[in-house]
Structures are given as C-alpha cells and as structure tokens.
KOLFI-465967 format. One line per field, with one value per residue (C-alpha): residue in one letter; x, y, z; residue number from 0. Coordinates in steps of 0.5 Angstrom, whole numbers. Example, Ala and Ser with C-alpha at 12.3 -4.5 7.8 and 13.67 -1.06 7.14 Angstrom:
2
type	(A S)
c1	(25 27)
c2	(-9 -2)
c3	(16 14)
seq	(0 1)
This chain:
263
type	(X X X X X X X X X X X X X X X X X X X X X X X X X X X X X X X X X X X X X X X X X X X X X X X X X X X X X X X X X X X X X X X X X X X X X X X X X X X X X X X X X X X X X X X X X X X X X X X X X X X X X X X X X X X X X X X X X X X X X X X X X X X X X X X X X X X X X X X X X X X X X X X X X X X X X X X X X X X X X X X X X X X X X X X X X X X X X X X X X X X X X X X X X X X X X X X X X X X X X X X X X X X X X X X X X X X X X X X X X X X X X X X X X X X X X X X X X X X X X X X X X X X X X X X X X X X X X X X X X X X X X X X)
c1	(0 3 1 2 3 2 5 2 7 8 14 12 20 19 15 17 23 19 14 19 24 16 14 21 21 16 16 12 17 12 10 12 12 9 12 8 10 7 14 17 22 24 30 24 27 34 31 27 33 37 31 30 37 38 31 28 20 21 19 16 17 15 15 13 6 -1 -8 -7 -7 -13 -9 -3 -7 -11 -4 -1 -7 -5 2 0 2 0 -7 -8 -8 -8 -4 0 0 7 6 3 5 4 3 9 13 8 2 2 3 -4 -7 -4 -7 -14 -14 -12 -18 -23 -22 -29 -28 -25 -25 -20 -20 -17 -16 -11 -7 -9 -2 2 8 13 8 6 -1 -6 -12 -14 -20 -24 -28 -32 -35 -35 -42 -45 -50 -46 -41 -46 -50 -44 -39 -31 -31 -26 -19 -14 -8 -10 -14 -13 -18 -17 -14 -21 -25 -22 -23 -29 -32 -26 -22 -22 -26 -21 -23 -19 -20 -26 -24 -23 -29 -33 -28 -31 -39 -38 -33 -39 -44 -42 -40 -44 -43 -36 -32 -28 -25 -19 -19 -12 -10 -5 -5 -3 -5 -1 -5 -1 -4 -2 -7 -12 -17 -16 -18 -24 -28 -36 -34 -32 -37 -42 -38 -38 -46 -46 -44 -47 -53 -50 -50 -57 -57 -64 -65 -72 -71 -64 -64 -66 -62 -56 -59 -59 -52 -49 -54 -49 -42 -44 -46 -40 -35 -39 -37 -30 -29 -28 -31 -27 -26 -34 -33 -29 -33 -39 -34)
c2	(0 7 13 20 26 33 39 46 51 59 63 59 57 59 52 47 44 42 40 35 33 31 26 24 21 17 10 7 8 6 14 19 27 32 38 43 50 57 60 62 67 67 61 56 53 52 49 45 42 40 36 33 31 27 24 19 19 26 24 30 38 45 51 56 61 58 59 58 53 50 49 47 40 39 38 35 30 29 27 21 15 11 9 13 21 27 34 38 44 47 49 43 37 29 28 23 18 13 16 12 6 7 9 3 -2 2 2 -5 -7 -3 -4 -2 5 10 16 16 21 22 28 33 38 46 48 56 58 55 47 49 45 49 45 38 37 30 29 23 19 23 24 29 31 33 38 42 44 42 46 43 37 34 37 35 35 27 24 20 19 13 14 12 18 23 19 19 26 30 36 41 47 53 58 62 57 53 48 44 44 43 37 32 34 33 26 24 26 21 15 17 11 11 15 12 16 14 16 18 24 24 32 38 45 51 57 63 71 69 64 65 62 67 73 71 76 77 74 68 66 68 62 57 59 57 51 48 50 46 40 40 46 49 53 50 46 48 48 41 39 42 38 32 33 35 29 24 27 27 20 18 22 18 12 13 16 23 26 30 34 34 39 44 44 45 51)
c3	(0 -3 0 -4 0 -4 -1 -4 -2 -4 0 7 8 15 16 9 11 18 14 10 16 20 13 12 19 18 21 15 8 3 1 -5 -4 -9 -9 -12 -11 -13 -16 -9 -7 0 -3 -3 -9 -6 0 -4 -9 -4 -1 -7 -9 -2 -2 -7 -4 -6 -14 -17 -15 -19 -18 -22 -22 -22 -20 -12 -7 -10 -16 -13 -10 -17 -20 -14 -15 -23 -21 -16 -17 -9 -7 -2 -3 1 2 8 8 9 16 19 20 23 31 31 27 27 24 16 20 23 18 14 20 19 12 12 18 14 6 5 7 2 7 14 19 25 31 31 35 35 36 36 32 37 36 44 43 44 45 42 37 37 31 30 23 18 14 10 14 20 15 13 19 23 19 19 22 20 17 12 17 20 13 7 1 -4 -11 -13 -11 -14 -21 -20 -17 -21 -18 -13 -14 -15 -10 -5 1 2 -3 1 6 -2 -4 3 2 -5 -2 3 -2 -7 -2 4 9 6 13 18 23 28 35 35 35 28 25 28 25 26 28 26 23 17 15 10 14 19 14 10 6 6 -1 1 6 1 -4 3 4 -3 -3 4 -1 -6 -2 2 7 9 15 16 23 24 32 32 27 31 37 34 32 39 42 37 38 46 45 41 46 52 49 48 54 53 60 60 53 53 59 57 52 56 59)
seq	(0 1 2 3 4 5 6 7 8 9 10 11 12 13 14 15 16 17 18 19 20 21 22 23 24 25 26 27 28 29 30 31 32 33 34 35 36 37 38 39 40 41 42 43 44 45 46 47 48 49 50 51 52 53 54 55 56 57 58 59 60 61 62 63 64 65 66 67 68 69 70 71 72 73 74 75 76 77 78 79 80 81 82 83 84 85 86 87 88 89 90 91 92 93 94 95 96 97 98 99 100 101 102 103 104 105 106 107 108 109 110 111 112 113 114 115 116 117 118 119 120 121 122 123 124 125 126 127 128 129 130 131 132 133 134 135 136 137 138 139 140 141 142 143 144 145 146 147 148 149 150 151 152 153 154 155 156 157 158 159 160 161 162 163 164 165 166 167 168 169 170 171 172 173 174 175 176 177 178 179 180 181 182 183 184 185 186 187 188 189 190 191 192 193 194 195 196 197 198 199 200 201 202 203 204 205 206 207 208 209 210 211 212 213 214 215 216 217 218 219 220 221 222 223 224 225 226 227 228 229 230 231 232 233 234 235 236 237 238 239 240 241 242 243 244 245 246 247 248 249 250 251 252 253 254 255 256 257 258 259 260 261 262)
C-alpha cells in the first residue's frame, strides 16, 4: 500500500523544511511527496533542491505560477501514483513518526471505506499544543450544518475517488471543505475515523482561514446549499448532531473533552 502526500507551498519557507523532515521521518516507508510550489521567492526553490536531491520519496516537485493552493492540490493529484492520496500544508504537519503506519492498519482492517480521518492538534507558532480536536465518523450531513468536521491534517482518501468525482474547485479556500461533502455526498457510508490524534494545524496570523472576506463566506454559504442546506428546522438538526457527537464522545471515554466543551 503507497501512500502520496502533496505539498502546495508558496513562500512558506519558515515551515516547509519541518513539514518535509516530519514526513520523511515516518515509520512507514512506502509513500511519494508531491511538491508543488507556486513560484516561491524566499529560497524555497534552494530548500527544496536539496531535499530533492537527498531523498528519493521526494518524486516530483515544480515551482512556477498558478491559480493558488486549490490548483496547486489539482495538479499534485495528477501526478500521484500510491493508492491512498491527500495533501499537508506547509505549516502543518504529523503528530508522530507512527502516524502512516496507523492509517495502514486502519485501512488494512477497514477495505470497505474510502475516506480516514482521524483528531488533530491545535498547535502555535512555536508546536506548543493549544488544544486537541476530536472528530467523529465523518458523514454529509454533520459538514454541512456542523461546519468543518474533519481536516486534511489527519486524513487520506482512496485514489479511486478523485477519479470518479473530478478535482477540487479552485477557490481562494474552501475548497476543501466542498471536496469532502462532494466525497460524502457521492459514497456516504464510506468515512471512517480514527480515534487517535495524528495532525497538527498551526495557528499563525498569516493563514488564510483567519481573514476570510464577505465574498468567501458567501462562496462557502453556496456550497452548504449545493449539498442540502435549509435552515428550516436547523435548531434540531444541531441538536441531533450535538446529541451524536455527545453520544459517541461517551462511549469513547471522552468526559473530559465533553466538559471543557461544555465550558
């Protein structure tokens, strides 16, 4: 089983080279890095020959303009050749050395899913751990009254998938979150989460997440309503879904996480 990490990167060489050394120090040896990066001018491109040049899962790499991250993923995807796919962004990374071999196991224990996900890390500048984040089985229905419930940190798809729906949408950000509904939309008995914390997202004042305009909450409005959105009877839709999560958070043993949410 190969696993293919894309990489979209544009002058983000205060984290790319952590990003690579946390991959490349992965128990599990049987996976390729797709560097595709935007036309970088803070020595990225030096950073990333060197790298290149030293390690051979390193298979393909390109820096020159396009359309934004969105099309930096699209054409990563193109270039894949293992049969479980999903990007990192440059200033995130694994929570340990061990995390593809437990997305091997789970996959191995699981053939009939074609989405993983697992918890992540909310971490600073300096990987001090701000706070974990625990998902829960992944479904349509929970993205798109519940918002982002599950992250490109701590997941991989099958290859199969992007062959059947097609590429992200090439949007300023979002993208992503319209990738898994239209995922879960298309196989929606097909999630699987791990309950182990593998991912960390960095939390820095440079993310595009942090400075979203009208223009892309509008585009994000848009596509909740692509895949079902109503707000007739949305308080007990939430309810139901808080009731789940609750429910599931039990039965893990979660207390804990359940209060501090609570507070």
């Amino acid at each position: 089983m190969k696993f293919s990490i894309i990489i979209p990167s544009f002058n983000q060489i205060l984290f790319l080279e952590h990003c690579l050394q946390n991959i490349l120090q992965q128990n599990y040896s049987n996976f390729e890095i797709i560097l595709i990066d935007g036309g970088s001018t803070d020595g990225t491109i030096n950073l990333i020959e060197k790298y290149a040049k030293k390690y051979s899962q390193i298979t393909y790499w390109e820096s020159k303009k396009d359309n934004g991250q969105a099309d930096a993923i699209n054409k990563g995807m193109k270039k894949c050749s293992g049969d479980w796919i999903t990007w990192q962004n440059c200033d995130d990374y694994y929570a340990n050395a061990n995390v593809l071999d437990i997305f091997y196991d789970s996959i191995k224990n699981n053939p009939q899913k074609k989405l993983f996900v697992a918890n992540i890390n909310l971490v600073n500048n300096k990987k001090d751990i701000i706070r974990d984040i625990k998902f829960v089985t992944p479904n349509l229905f929970s993205l798109v009254y519940e918002g982002m419930t599950l992250t490109n940190q701590a997941a991989f798809w099958s290859r199969g998938i992007q062959e059947e729906i097609g590429f992200m949408e090439n949007t300023r950000i979002n993208f992503d979150y319209e990738w898994f509904m239209r995922i879960l939309s298309k196989y929606p008995r097909k999630g699987f989460h791990i309950n182990e914390t593998l991912g960390c997202y960095r939390i820095h004042d440079n993310q595009k997440t942090k400075n979203q305009t009208e223009e892309d909450h509008r585009i994000k409005m848009n596509f909740k309503k692509k895949y079902g959105f109503s707000n007739r009877f949305i308080f007990l839709k939430i309810l139901l879904l808080k009731i789940r999560r609750l429910i599931l958070y039990i039965s893990q043993g979660n207390i804990f996480y359940i209060v501090r949410g609570i507070f």
